[in-house]
C-alpha positions in Angstrom: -28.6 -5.4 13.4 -28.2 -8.8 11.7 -25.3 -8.5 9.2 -26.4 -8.2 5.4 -26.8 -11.7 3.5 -24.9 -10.3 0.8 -21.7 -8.9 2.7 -19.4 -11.7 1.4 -21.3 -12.5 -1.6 -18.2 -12.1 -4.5 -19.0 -10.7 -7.6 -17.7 -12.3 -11.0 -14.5 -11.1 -11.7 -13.1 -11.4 -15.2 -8.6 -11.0 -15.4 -7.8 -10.1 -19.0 -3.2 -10.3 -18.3 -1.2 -9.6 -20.7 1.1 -11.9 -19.2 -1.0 -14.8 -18.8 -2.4 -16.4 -16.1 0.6 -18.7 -15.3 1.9 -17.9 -12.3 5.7 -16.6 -12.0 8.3 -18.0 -9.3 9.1 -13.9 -8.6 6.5 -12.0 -6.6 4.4 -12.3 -4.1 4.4 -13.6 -1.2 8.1 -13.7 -2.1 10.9 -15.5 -0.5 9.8 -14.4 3.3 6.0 -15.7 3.0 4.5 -15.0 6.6 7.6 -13.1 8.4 8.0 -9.6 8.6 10.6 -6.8 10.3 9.3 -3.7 12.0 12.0 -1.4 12.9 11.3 1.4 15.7 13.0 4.3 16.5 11.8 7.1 19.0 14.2 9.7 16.8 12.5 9.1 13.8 10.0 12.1 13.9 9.8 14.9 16.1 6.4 15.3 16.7 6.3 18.7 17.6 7.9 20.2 14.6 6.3 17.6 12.6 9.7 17.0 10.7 11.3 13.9 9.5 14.8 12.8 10.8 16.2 11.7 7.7 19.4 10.0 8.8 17.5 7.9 11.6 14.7 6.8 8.6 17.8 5.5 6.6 19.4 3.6 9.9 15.9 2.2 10.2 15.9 0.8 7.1 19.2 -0.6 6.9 18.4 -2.4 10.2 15.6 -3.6 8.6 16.3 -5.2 5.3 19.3 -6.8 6.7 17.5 -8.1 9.5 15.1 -10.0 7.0 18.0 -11.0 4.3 20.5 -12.0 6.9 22.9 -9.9 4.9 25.8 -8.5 6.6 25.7 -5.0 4.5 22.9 -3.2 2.8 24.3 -3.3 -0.6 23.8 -7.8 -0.3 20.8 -7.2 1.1 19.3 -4.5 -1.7 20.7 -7.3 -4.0 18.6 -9.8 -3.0 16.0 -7.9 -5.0 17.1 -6.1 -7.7 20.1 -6.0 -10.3 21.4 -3.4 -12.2 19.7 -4.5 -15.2 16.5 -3.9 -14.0 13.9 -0.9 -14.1 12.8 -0.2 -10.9 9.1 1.4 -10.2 8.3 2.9 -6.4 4.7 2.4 -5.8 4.3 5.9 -3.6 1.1 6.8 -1.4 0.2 10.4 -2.2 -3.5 10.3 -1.7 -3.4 12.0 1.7 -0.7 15.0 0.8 0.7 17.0 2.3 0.1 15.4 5.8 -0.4 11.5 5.2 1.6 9.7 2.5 4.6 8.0 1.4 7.5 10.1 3.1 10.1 11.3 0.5 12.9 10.8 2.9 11.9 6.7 3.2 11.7 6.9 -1.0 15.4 9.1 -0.2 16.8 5.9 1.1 15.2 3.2 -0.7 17.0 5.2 -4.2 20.6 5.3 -2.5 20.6 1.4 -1.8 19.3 0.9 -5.4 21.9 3.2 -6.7 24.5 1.5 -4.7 23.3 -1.8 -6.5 24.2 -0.3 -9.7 20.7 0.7 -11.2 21.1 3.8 -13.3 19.0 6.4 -12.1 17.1 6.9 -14.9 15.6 3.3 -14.4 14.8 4.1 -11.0 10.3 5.8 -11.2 8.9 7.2 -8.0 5.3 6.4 -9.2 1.4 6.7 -8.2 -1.9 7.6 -9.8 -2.4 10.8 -9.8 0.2 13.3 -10.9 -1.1 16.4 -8.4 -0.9 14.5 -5.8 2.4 13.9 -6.6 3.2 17.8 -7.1 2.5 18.6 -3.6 4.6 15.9 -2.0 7.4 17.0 -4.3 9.8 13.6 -4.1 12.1 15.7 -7.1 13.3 17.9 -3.8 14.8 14.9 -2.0 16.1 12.5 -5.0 19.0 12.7 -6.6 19.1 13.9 -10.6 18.2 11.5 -13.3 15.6 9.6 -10.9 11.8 9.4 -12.5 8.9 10.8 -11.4 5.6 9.3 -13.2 2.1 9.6 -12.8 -0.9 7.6 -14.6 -3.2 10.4 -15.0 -2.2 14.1 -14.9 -5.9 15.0 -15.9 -8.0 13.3 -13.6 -10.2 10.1 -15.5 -7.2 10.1 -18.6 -6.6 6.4 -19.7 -3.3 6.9 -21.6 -1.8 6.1 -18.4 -2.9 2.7 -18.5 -2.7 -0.6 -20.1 -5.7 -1.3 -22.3 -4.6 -5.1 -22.6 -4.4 -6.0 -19.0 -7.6 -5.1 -16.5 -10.1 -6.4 -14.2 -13.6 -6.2 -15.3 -16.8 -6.5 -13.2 -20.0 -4.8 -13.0 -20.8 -3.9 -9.4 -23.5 -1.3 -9.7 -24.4 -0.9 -12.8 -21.8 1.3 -13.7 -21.6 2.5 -17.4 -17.1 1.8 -17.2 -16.9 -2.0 -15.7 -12.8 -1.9 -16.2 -10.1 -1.3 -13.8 -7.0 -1.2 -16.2 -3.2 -1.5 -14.5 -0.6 1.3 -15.3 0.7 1.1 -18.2 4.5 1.6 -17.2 4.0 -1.3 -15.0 3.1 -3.2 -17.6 5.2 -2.3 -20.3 8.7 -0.9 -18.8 8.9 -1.9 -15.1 11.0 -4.9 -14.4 10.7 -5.1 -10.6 8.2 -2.7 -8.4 8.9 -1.9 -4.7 5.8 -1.1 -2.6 5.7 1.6 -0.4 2.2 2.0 1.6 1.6 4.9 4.5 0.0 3.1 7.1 -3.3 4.2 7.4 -7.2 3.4 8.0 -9.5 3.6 5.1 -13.4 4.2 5.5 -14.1 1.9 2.9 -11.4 -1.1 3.1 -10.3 -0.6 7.0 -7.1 -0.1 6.3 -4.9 1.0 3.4 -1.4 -1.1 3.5 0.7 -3.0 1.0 -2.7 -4.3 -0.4 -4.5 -1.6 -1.6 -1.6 1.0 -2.3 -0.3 -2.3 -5.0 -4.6 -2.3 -6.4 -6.5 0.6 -6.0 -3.4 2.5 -6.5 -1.9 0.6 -9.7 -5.4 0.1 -11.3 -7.8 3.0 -13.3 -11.3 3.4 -11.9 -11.8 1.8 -8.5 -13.3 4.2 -6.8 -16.6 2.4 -7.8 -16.3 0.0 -5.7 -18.3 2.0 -3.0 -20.9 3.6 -3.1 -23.5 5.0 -0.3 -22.5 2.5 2.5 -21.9 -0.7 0.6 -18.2 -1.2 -0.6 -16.9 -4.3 -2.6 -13.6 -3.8 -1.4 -13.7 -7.2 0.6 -12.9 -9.1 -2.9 -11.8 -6.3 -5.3 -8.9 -5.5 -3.5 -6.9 -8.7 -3.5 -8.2 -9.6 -6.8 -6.6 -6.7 -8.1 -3.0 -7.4 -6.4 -3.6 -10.8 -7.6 -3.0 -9.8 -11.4 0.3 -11.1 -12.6 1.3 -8.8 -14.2 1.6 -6.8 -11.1 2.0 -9.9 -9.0 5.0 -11.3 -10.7 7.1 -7.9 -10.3 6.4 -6.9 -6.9 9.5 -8.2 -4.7 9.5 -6.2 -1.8 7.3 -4.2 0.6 8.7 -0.8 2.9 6.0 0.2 4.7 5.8 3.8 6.1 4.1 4.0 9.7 6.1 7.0 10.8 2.8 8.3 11.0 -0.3 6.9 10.5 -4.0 7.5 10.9 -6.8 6.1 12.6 -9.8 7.5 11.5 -11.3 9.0 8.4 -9.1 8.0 5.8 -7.4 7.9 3.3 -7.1 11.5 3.9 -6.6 13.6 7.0 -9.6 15.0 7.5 -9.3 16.0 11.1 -5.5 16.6 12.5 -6.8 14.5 15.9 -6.7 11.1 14.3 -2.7 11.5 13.2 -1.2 9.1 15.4 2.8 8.4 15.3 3.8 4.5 15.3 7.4 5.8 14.2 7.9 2.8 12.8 8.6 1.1 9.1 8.0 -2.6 8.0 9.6 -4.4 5.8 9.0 -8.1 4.0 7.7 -9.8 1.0 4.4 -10.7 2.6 1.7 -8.1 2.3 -0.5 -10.2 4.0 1.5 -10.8 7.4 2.7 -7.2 7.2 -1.2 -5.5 6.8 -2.5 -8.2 9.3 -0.1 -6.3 11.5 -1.7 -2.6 10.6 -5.3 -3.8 11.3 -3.9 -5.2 14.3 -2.3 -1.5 15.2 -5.4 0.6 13.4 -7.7 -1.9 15.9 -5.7 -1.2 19.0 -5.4 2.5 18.6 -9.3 2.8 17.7 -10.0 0.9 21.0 -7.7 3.5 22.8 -9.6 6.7 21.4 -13.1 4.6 22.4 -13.9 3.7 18.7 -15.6 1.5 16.9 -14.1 -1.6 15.7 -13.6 -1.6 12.0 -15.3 -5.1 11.7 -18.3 -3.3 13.2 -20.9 -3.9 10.6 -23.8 -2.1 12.7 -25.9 0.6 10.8 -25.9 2.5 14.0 -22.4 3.4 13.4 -22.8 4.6 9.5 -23.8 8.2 8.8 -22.8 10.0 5.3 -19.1 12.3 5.6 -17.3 13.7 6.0 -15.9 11.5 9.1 -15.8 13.8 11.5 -16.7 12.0 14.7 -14.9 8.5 15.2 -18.3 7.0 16.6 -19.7 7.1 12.4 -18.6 6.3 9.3 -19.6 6.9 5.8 -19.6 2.4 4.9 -19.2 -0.4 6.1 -15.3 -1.1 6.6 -14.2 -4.6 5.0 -10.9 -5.1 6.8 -11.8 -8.4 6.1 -10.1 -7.9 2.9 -6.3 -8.8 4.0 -7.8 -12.5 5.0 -9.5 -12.9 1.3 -6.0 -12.0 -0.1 -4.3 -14.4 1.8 -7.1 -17.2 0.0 -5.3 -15.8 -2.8 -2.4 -17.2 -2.5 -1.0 -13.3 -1.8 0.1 -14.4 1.7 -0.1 -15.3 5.4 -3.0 -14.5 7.2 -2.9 -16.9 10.6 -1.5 -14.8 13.3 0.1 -18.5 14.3 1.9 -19.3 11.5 3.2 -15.1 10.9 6.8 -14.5 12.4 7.2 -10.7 13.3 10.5 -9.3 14.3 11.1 -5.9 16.0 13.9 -4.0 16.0 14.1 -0.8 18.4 16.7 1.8 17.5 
């Protein structure tokens, strides 16, 4: 099948920031552009059981900040980033609970180091976009007292949650709401956000990493980008993380690949395509570090005898659910962490992107 003249074509975008369209020195791609540090450790889930090991997850990740700081102890290394003057929001991934998101023992961890930096606790937000999504993961259970737990809409399609003075407007087909706005804590009372992605595929996108869990899950309404098989999600994605707003305060990326998923996401929708990378990845770079997880996704698809999630052929689309790994519902636009990285959001060139493993 000859690929569709329009697959590339980018619709007009229209950025309405409340902070301007000057770009800050803070933010992305931060002060490690195109380097990243996977940290590995065998211990870090028992398959089986399915559980968590909780002290190995907070070894991983003091292995790994320090490894990309240089710092010889975690508080230095956590204070590279934050201050205890700041309001810290945790961009969480719920959207696949209770068997694919953020894990609260990685969000655990991430609080004690801010703590230890001196951030009160009630300026530390676990956040996402959807508050029973949130519920079932239950983060309260795992943090210590005082710590926030905020969602944007706790009635699906409310817009209280969001900022009506900073948004990304397009019209992609023909919708009657053309408006995607940012989260209104983000906006108004974060100082500094900390991204922290579940590795994962997405039928639409190709994979959901630090890209999409900073846009489609800080911005109302995005959903709309796909629709039967065609998906805008090529663009919309990056052009979402590019906001400042959002941009400006997002200083650091912990990505959870303790588990991950190769098919059918962002939800579980078969327990076959869990897979187990026991692994977390830390950097400033969302670029480098998703190039990595299509890299990963890619591999394990070719394992299982899958599709490739560039494959653009209609002979490999059929409506959901995804139950067999030979169809999907749209075309995939993986090609979506490259078009960030035009952006100015990071590294894309496998060449030029330095990644570091640490095995535990």
């Amino acid at each position: 099948m000859a690929m569709p003249a329009d697959w590339k074509e980018i619709p007009e975008y229209r950025i309405v920031d409340r902070s301007g369209t000057r770009r800050s020195s803070n933010g992305l791609p931060g002060p490690f552009p195109g380097r990243y540090v996977r940290v590995h450790s065998e211990k870090a889930i028992d398959i089986p059981s399915n559980r968590i090991d909780a002290p190995t997850v907070r070894t991983m990740l003091s292995a790994g900040m320090r490894q990309l700081t240089g710092a010889s102890d975690d508080r230095d290394a956590w204070a590279r980033f934050i201050s205890p003057e700041d309001v810290v929001g945790i961009k969480v991934n719920c959207s696949g609970a209770p068997v694919i998101n953020s894990n609260p023992e990685l969000v655990s961890a991430i609080i004690e180091n801010l703590l230890s930096v001196g951030v009160p606790a009630h300026n530390i937000y676990i956040y996402d976009r959807f508050g029973n999504q949130m519920r079932i993961v239950n983060f309260e259970a795992y943090v210590p007292a005082g710590v926030q737990t905020a969602a944007a809409e706790h009635s699906r399609g409310s817009i209280l949650g969001y900022d009506p003075f900073t948004y990304v407007e397009v019209d992609f087909f023909g919708e009657d709401d053309t408006r995607s706005n940012l989260i209104r804590l983000v906006a108004e009372r974060f100082t500094k956000v900390i991204n922290v992605p579940t590795f994962k595929e997405h039928r639409a996108a190709g994979v959901t990493g630090c890209l999409k869990n900073m846009a489609y899950g800080n911005f109302s309404n995005v959903a709309r980008s796909h629709r039967w098989e065609k998906t805008n999600t090529y663009s919309f994605v990056g052009t979402l993380a590019s906001v400042n707003t959002l941009r400006s305060k997002t200083v650091l990326n912990v990505a959870d690949g303790i588990r991950s998923l190769w098919h059918g996401g962002p939800f579980c929708q078969d327990p076959r395509f869990l897979f187990f990378p026991k692994e977390i990845v830390v950097g400033t770079d969302p670029v480098a570090i998703d190039r990595h997880l299509v890299d990963m996704v890619e591999e394990k698809r070719r394992q299982e005898g899958a599709p490739s999630l560039f494959n653009r052929s209609s002979e490999h689309l059929k409506p959901g659910p995804e139950l067999d790994p030979k169809y999907n519902s749209f075309i995939r636009e993986p090609g979506h962490v490259e078009y960030a990285s035009k952006l100015g959001l990071g590294v894309f060139d496998k060449a030029k992107v330095k990644g570091e493993v640490v095995s535990l």
